[in-house]
PyMOL CGO cylinders between C-alpha atoms (Angstrom):
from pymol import cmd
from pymol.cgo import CYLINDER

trace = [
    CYLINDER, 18.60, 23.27, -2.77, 18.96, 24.86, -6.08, 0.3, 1, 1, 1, 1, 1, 1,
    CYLINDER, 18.96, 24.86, -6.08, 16.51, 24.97, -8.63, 0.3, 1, 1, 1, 1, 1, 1,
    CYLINDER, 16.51, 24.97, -8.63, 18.66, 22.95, -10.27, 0.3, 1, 1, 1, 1, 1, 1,
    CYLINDER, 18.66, 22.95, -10.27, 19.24, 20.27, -7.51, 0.3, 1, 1, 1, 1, 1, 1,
    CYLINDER, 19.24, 20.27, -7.51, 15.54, 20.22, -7.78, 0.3, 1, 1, 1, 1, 1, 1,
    CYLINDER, 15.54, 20.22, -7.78, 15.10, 19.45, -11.22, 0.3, 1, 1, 1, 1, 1, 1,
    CYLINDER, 15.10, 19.45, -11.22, 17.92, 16.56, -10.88, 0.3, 1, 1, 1, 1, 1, 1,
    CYLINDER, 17.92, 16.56, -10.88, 16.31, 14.99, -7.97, 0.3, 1, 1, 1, 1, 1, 1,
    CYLINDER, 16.31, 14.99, -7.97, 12.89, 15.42, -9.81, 0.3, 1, 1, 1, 1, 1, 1,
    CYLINDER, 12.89, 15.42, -9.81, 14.27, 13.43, -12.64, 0.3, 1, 1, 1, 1, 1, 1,
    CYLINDER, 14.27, 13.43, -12.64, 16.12, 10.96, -10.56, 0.3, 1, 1, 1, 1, 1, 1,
    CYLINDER, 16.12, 10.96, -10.56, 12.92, 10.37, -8.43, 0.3, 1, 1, 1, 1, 1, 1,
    CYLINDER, 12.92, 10.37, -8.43, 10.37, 10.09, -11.63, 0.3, 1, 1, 1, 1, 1, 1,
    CYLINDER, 10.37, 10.09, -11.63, 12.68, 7.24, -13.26, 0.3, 1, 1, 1, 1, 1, 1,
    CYLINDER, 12.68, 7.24, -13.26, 12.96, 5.37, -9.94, 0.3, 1, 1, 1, 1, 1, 1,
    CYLINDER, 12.96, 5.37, -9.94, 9.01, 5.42, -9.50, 0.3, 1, 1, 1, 1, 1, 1,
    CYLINDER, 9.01, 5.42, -9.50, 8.12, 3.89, -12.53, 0.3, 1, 1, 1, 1, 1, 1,
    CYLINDER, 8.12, 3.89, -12.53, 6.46, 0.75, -11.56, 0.3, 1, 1, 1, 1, 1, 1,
    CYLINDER, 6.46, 0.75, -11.56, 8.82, -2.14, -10.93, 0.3, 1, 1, 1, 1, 1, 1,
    CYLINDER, 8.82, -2.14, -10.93, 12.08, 0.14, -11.19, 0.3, 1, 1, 1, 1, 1, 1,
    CYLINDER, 12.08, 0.14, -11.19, 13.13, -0.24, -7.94, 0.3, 1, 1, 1, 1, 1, 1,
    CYLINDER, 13.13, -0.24, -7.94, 12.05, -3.63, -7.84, 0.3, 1, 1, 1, 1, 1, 1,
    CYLINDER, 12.05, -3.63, -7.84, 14.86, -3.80, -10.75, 0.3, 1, 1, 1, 1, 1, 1,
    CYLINDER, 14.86, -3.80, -10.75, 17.38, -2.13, -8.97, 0.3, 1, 1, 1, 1, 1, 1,
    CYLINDER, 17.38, -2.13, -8.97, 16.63, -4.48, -6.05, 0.3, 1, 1, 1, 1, 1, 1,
    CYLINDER, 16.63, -4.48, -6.05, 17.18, -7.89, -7.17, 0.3, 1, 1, 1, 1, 1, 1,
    CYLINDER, 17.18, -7.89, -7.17, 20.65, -6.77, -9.12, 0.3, 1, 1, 1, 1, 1, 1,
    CYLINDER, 20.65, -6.77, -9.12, 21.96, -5.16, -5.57, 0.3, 1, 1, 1, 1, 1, 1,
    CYLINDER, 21.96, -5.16, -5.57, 24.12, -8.57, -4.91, 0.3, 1, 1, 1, 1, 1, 1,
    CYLINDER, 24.12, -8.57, -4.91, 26.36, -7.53, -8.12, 0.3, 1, 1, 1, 1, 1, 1,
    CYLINDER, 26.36, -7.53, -8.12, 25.69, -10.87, -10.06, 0.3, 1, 1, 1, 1, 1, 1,
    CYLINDER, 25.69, -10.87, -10.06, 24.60, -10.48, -13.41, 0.3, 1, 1, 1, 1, 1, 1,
    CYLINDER, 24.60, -10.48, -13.41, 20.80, -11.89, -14.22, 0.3, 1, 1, 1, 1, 1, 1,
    CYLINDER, 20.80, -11.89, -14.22, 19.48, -13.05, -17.36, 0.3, 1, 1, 1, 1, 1, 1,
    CYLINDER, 19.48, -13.05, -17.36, 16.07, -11.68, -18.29, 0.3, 1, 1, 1, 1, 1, 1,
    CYLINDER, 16.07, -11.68, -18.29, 14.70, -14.45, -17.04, 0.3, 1, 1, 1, 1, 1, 1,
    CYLINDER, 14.70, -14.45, -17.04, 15.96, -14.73, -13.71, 0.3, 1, 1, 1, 1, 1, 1,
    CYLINDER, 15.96, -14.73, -13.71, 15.43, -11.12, -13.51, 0.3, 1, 1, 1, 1, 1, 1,
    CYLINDER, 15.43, -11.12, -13.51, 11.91, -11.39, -14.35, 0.3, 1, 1, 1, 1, 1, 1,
    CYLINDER, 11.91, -11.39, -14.35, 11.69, -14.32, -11.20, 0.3, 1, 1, 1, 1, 1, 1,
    CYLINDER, 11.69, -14.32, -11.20, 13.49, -12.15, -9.19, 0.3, 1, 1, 1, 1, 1, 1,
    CYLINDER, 13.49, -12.15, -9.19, 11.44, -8.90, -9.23, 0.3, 1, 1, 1, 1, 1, 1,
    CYLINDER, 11.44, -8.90, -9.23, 8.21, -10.84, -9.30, 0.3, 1, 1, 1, 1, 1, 1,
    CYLINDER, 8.21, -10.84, -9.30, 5.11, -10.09, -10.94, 0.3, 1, 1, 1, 1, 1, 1,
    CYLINDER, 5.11, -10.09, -10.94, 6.14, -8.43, -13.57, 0.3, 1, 1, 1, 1, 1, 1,
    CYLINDER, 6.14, -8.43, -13.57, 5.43, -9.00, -17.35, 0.3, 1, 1, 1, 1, 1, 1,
    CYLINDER, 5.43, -9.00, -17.35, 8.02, -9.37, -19.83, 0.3, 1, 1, 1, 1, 1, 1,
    CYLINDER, 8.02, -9.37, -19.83, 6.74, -5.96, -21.53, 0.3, 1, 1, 1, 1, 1, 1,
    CYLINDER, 6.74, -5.96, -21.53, 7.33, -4.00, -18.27, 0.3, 1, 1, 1, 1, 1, 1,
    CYLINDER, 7.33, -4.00, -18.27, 10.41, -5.23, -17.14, 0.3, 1, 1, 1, 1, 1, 1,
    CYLINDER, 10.41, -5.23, -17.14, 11.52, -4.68, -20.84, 0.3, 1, 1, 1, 1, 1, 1,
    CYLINDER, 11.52, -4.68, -20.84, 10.65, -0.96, -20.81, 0.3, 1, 1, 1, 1, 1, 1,
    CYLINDER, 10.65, -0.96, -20.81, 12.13, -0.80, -16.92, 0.3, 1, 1, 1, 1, 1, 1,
    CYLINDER, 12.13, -0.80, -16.92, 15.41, -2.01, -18.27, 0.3, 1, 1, 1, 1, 1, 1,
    CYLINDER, 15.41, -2.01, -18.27, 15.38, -0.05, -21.30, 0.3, 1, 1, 1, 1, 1, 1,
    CYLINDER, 15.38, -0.05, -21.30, 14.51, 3.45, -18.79, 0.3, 1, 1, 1, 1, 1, 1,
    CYLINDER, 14.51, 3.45, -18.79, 17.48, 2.38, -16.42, 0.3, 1, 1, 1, 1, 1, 1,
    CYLINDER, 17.48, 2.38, -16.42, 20.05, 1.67, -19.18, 0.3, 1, 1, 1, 1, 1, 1,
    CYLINDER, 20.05, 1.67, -19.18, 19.52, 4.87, -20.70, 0.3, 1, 1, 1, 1, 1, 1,
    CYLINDER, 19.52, 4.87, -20.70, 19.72, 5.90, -17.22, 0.3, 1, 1, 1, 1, 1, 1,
    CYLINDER, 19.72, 5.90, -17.22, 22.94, 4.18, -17.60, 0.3, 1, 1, 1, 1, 1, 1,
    CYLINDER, 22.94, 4.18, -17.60, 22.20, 2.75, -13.86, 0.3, 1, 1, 1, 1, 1, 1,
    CYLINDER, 22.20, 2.75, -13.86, 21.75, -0.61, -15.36, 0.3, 1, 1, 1, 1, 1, 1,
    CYLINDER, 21.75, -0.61, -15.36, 24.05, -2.48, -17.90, 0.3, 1, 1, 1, 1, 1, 1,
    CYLINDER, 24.05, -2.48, -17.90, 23.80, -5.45, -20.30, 0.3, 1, 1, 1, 1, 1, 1,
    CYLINDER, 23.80, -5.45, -20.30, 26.82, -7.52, -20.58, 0.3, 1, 1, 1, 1, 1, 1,
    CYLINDER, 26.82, -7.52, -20.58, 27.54, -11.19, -22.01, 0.3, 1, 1, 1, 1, 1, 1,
    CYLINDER, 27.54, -11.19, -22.01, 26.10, -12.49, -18.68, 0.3, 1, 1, 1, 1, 1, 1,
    CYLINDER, 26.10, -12.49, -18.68, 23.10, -10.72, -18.53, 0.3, 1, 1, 1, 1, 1, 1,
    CYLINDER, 23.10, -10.72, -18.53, 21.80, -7.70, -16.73, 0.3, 1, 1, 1, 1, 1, 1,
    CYLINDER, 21.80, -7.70, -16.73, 23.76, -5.56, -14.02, 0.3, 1, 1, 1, 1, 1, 1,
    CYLINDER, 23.76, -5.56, -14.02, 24.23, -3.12, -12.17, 0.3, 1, 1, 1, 1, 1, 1,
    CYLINDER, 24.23, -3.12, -12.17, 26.54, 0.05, -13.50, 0.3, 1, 1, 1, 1, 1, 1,
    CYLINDER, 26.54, 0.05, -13.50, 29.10, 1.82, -11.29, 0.3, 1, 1, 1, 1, 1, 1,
    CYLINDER, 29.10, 1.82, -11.29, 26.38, 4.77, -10.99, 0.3, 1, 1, 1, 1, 1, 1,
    CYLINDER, 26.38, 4.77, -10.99, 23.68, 2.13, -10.21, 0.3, 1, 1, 1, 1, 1, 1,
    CYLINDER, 23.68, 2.13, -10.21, 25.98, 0.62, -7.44, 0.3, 1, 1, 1, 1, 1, 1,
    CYLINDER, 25.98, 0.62, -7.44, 26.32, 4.07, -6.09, 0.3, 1, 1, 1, 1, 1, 1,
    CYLINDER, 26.32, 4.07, -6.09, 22.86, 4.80, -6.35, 0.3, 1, 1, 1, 1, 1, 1,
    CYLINDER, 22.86, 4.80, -6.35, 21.87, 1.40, -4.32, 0.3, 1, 1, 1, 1, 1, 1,
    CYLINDER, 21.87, 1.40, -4.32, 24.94, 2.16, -1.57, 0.3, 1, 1, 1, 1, 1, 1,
    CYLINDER, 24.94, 2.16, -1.57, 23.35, 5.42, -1.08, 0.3, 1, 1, 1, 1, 1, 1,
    CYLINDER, 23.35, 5.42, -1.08, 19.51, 3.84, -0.76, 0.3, 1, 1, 1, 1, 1, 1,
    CYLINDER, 19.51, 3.84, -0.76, 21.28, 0.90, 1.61, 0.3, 1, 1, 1, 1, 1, 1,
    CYLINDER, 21.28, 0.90, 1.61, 19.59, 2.35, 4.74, 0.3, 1, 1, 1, 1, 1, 1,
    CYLINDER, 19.59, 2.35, 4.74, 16.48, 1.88, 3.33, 0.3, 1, 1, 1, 1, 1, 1,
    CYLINDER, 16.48, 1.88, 3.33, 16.88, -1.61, 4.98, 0.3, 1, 1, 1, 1, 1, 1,
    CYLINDER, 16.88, -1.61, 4.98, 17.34, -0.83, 8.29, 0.3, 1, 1, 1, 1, 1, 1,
    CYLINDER, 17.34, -0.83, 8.29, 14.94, 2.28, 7.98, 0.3, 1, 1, 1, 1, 1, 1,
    CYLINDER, 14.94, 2.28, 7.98, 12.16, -0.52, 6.62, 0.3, 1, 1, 1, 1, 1, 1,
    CYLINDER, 12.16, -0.52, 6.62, 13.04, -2.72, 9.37, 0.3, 1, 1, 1, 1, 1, 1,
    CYLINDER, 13.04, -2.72, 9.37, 12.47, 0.10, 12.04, 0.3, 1, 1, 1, 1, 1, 1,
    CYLINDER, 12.47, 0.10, 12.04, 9.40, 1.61, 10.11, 0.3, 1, 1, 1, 1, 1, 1,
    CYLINDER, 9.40, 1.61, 10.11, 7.45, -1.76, 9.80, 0.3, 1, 1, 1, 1, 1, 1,
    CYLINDER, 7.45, -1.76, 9.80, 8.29, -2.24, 14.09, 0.3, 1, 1, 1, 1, 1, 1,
    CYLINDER, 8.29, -2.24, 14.09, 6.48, 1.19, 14.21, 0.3, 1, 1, 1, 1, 1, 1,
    CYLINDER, 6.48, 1.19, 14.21, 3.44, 0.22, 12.35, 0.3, 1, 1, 1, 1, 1, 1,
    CYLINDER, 3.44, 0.22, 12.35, 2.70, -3.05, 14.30, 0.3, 1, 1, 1, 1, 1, 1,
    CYLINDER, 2.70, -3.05, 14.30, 3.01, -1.65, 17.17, 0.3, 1, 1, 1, 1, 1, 1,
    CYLINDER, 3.01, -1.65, 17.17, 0.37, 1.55, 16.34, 0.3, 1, 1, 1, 1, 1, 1,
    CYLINDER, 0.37, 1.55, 16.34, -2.26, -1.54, 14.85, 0.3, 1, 1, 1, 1, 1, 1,
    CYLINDER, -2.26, -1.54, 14.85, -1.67, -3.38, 18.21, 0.3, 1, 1, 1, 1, 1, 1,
    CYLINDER, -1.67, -3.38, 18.21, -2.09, -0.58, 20.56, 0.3, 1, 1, 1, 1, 1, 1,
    CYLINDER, -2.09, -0.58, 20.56, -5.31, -0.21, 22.44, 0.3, 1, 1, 1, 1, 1, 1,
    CYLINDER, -5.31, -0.21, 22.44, -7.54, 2.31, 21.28, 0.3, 1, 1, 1, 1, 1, 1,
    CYLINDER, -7.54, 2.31, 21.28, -9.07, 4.96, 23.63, 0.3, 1, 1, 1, 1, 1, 1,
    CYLINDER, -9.07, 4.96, 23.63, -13.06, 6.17, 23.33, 0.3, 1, 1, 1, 1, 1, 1,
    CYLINDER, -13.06, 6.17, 23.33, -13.29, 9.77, 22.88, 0.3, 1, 1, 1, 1, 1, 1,
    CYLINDER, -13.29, 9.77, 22.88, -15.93, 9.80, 25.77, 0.3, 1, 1, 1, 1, 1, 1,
    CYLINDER, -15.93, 9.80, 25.77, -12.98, 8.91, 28.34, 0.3, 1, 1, 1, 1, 1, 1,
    CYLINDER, -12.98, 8.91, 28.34, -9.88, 10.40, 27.04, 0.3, 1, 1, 1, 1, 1, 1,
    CYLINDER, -9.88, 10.40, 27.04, -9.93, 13.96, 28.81, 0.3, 1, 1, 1, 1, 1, 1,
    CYLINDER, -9.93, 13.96, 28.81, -12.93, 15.01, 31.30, 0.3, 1, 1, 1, 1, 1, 1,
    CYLINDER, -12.93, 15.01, 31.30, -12.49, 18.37, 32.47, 0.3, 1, 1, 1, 1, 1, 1,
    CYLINDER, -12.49, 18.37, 32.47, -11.49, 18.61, 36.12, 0.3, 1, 1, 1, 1, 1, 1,
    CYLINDER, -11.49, 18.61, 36.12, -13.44, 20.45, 38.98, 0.3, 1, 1, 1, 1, 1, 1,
    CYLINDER, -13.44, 20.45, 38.98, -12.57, 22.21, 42.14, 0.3, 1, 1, 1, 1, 1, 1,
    CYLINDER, -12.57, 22.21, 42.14, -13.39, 20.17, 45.17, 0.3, 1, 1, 1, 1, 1, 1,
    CYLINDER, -13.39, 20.17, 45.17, -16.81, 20.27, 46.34, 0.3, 1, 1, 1, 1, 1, 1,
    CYLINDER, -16.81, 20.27, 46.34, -18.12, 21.37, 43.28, 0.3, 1, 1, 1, 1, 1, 1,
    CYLINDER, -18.12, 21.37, 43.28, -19.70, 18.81, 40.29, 0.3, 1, 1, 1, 1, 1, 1,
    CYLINDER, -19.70, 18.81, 40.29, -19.08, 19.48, 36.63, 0.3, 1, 1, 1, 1, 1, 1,
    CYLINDER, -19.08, 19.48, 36.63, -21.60, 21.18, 34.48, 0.3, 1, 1, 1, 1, 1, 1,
    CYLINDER, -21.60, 21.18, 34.48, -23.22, 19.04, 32.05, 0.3, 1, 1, 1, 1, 1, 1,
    CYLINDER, -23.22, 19.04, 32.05, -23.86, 19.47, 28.84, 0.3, 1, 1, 1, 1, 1, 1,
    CYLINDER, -23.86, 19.47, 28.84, -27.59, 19.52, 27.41, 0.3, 1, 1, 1, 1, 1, 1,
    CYLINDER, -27.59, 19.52, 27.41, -27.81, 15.89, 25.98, 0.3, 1, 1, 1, 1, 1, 1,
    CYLINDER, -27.81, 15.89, 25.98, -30.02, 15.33, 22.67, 0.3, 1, 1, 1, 1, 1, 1,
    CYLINDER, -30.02, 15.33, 22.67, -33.23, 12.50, 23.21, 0.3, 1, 1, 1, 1, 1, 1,
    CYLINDER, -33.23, 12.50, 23.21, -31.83, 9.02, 22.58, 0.3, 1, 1, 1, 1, 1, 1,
    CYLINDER, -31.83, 9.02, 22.58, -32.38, 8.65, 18.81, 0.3, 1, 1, 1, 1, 1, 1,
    CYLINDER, -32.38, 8.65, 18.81, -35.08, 5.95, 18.84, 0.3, 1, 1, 1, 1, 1, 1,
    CYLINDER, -35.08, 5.95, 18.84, -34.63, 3.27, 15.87, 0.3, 1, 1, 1, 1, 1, 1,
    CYLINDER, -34.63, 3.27, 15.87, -37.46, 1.84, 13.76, 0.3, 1, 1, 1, 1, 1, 1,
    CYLINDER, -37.46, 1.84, 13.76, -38.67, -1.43, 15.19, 0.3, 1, 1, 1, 1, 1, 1,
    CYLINDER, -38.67, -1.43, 15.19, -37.03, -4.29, 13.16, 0.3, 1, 1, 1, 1, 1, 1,
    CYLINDER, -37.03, -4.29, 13.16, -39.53, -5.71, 10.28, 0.3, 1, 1, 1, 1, 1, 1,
    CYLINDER, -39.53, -5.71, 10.28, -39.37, -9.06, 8.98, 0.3, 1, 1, 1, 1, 1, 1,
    CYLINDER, -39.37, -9.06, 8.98, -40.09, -9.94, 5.76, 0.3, 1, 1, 1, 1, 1, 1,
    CYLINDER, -40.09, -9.94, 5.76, -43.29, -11.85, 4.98, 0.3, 1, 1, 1, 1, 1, 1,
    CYLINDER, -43.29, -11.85, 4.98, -42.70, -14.90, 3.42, 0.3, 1, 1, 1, 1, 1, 1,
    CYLINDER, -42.70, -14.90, 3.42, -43.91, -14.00, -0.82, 0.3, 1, 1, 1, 1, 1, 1,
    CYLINDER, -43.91, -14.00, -0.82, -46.65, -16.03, -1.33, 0.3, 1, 1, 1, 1, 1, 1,
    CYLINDER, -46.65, -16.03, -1.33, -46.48, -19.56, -3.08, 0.3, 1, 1, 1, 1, 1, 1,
    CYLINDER, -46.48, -19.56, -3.08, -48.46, -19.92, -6.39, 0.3, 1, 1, 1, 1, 1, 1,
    CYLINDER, -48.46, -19.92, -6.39, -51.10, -22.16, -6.73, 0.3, 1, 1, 1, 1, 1, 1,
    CYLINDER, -51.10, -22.16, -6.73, -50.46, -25.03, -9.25, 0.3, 1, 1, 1, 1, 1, 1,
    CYLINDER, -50.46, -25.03, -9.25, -51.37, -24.23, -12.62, 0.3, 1, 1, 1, 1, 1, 1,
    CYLINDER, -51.37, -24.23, -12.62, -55.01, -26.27, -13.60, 0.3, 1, 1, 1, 1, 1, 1,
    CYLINDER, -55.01, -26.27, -13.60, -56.39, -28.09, -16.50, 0.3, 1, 1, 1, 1, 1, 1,
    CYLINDER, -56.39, -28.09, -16.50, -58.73, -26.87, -18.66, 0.3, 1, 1, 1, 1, 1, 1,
    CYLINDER, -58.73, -26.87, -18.66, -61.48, -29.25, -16.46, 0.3, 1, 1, 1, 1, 1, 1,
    CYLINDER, -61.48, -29.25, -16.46, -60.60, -27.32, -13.56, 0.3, 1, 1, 1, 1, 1, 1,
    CYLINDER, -60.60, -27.32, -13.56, -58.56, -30.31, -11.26, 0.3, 1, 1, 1, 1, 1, 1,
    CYLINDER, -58.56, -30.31, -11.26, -55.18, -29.72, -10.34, 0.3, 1, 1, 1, 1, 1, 1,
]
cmd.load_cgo(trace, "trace")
């Protein structure tokens, strides 16, 4: 890629990580225009302030457009969602990946390769360290109660 590729993609990329941008772009995919409103309950937990500045940064963009019905998608914004469609699938396929890892077993390091011997012949150990030996386990002693406070005649 050209230096100036690079700079393009750089720019391209910075815009569309601005929190909530792609968010944005996201919930105006289905081509129907959205009010500010229903944009703002569409992207989700964003504040009026940010979602103002996101649409501002995308309409300079000119990825997203303003028209009597609200807030849409351009022709370059369509293109630029067609061409991020996989994302889907790839999401789909990624998230698959990542249960599985969290659900597979995991193997100590003390059994996952011992070196193998010849026949008739055991495997030299290793020197092994003394068993670290841990403190006995102290309770605390109850704090003593104070005594109740006494009259000047000396009777509680």
């Amino acid at each position: 890629m050209s230096t100036k590729e690079n700079a393009a993609v750089s720019q391209l990329l910075a815009l569309l990580e601005a929190r909530y941008a792609l968010r944005v772009l996201w919930a105006l995919r289905d081509g129907h225009a959205q009010t500010f409103r229903l944009l703002q309950d569409s992207v989700g937990g964003i504040t009026p302030n940010t979602l103002n500045t996101r649409i501002k940064e995308l309409r300079e963009a000119g990825i997203v457009g303003h028209g009597s019905d609200g807030y849409s998608l351009t022709l370059s914004g369509q293109d630029l969602l067609k061409r991020l469609s996989d994302l889907q699938a790839f999401a789909g396929k990624w998230q698959l990946g990542q249960l599985k890892k969290a659900a597979a077993p995991v193997v100590p390091a003390a059994t996952a390769a011992a070196p193998a011997t010849a026949p008739g012949t055991t495997a030299p150990t290793a020197p092994t360290a003394p068993a670290a030996t841990e403190p006995p386990a102290t309770t605390a002693a109850p704090a003593p109660t104070p005594a109740p406070p006494t009259d000047d005649t000396g009777t509680r």
